[in-house]
N, C-alpha and C positions, 0 to 999 in steps of 0.2 A: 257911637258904634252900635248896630243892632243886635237884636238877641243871636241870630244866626253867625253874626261874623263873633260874638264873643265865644259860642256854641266849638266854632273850628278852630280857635285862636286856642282854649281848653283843649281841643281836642290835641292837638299839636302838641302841649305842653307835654300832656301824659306820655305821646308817641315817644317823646324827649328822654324822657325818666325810663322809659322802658326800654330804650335803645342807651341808654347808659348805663344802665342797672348791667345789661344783657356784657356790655364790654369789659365794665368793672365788677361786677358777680357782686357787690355790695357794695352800699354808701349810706354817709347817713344825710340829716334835713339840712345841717349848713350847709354840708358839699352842694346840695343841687340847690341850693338856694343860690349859691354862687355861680354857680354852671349856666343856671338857667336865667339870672340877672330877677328873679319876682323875690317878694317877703318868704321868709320862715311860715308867716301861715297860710300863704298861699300856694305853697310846697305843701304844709299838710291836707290841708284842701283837695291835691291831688292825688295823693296817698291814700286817702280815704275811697277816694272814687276808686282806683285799681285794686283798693285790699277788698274792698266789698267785691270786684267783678271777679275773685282770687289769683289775680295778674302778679301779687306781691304777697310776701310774708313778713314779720319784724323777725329781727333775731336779736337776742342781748349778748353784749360782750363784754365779760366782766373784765376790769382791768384792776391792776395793781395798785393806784390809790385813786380817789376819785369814787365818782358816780359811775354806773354801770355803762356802755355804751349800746346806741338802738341803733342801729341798720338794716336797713332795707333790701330785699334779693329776691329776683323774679321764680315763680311758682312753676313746678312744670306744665299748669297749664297757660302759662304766656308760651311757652317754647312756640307752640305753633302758628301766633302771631310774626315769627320771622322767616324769611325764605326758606324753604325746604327743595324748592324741586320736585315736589310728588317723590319722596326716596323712599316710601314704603311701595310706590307703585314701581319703581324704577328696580329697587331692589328683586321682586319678584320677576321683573321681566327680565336682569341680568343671572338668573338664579337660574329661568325656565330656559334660557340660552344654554347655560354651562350645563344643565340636564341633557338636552339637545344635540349640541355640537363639542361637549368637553370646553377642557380649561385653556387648550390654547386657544381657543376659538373666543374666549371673554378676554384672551390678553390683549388677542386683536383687535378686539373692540377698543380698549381703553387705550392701544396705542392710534387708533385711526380717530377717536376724538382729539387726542392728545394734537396729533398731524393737522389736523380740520383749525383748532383754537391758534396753533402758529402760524398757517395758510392767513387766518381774522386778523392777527395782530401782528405780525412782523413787520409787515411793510410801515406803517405806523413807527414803528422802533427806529426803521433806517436812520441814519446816518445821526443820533439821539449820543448824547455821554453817557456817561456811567451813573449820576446823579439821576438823569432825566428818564433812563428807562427804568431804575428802581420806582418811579414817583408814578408813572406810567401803568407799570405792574400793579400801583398799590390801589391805582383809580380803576385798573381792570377788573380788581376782585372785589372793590366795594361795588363795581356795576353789576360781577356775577354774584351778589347776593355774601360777602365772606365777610364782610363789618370789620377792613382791616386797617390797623393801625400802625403810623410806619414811624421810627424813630431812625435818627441819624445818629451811628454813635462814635464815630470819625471819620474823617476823610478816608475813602472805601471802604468802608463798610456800615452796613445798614440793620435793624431788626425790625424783620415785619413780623408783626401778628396777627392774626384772622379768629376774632370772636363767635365768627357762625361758620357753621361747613352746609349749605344748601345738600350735600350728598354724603351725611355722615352716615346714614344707614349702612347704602352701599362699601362704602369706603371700610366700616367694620366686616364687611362680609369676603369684600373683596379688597385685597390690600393693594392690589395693583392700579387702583384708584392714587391712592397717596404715590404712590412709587412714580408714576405717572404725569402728577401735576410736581412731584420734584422734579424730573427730566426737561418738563414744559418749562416751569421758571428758567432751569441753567439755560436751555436753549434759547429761550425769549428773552434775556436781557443779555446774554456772553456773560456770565457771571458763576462764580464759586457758591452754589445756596447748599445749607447746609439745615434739616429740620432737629432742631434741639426739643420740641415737646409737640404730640399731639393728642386732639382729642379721643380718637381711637382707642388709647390708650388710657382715656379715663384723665387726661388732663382737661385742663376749663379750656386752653384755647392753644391751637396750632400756631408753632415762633418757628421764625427762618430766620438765621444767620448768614446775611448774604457779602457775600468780600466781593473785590474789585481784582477781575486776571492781572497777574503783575506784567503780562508780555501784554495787555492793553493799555496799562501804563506807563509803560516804556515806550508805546508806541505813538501816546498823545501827546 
């Protein structure tokens, strides 16, 4: 292997660690030694390259018997190595609207994107189960930039979670963001969604409790 293909092979690993870091907000060297399939020190190895570029911080965790425990958690300045959307610029130009035209006028905004993303995806959904457009949804918001993670926790029903929001600026400014892409999911899958934590709120990551309509189950 040449310098250059080990150079991107590296580089990849770290993108690895930092987009894991970003899901699980902390880990230590076995986890991603496991995760990642390479040695313990070739996990520190990469560690070292991100805490020198300040992509990463240690933290200690003191536990109850035992040695201390060391995990790793990305810095605010990784934040802006993951999708954003320009929300500092989107923000200001949802901002200079509602100065403009008033607050209905930004509702309608966020309800005619909302109409535009079901116009993209619906047809796609047609004639889909209830499994299949959960799975669907969760491959839509890893495409739109949301790093989400979807578990199955029984037959109907699902918990998706979304470790990035590409527009959490706006969405703190304007709530009709969030209100907006809840109305988007029920309508885009026929589904009960239901948001138990988001980041707006100062939570680490937006969770959806999504059920299965019971008259679509009775109906298949």
């Amino acid at each position: 292997m040449n310098r250059y293909a080990v150079y991107f092979q590296e580089q990849e690993k770290r993108r690895e660690i930092l987009v894991l870091l970003k899901k699980r907000r902390s880990i230590n060297v076995q986890e991603l030694s496991k995760h990642l399939g390479i040695t313990k020190v070739a996990v520190r190895k990469h560690l070292d390259v991100l805490h020198r570029e300040r992509y990463i911080a240690l933290r200690i965790v003191r536990q109850r018997t035992g040695r201390p425990a060391y995990v790793y958690h990305l810095t605010n300045t990784a934040e802006h190595l993951f999708p954003r959307h320009y929300s500092d610029l989107a923000t200001e130009m949802v901002t200079g609207i509602q100065d403009l035209y008033g607050e209905a006028f930004v509702d309608q905004l966020f309800e005619k994107r909302m109409v535009r993303m079901l116009q993209n995806y619906r047809e796609v959904m047609r004639g889909q189960g209830f499994d299949q457009r959960v799975k669907m949804l969760a491959s839509i918001q890893n495409e739109e930039g949301y790093m989400p993670h979807l578990e199955k926790i029984r037959d109907g029903l699902y918990l998706l979670e979304e470790a990035n929001c590409p527009l959490l600026q706006v969405a703190i400014r304007f709530r009709q963001a969030c209100q907006c892409e809840l109305s988007l999911f029920e309508s885009l899958i026929d589904a009960h969604v239901e948001r138990t934590s988001c980041m707006t709120e100062g939570q680490v990551k937006c969770r959806y409790l999504i059920r299965e309509k019971l008259s679509n189950v009775e109906s298949e």
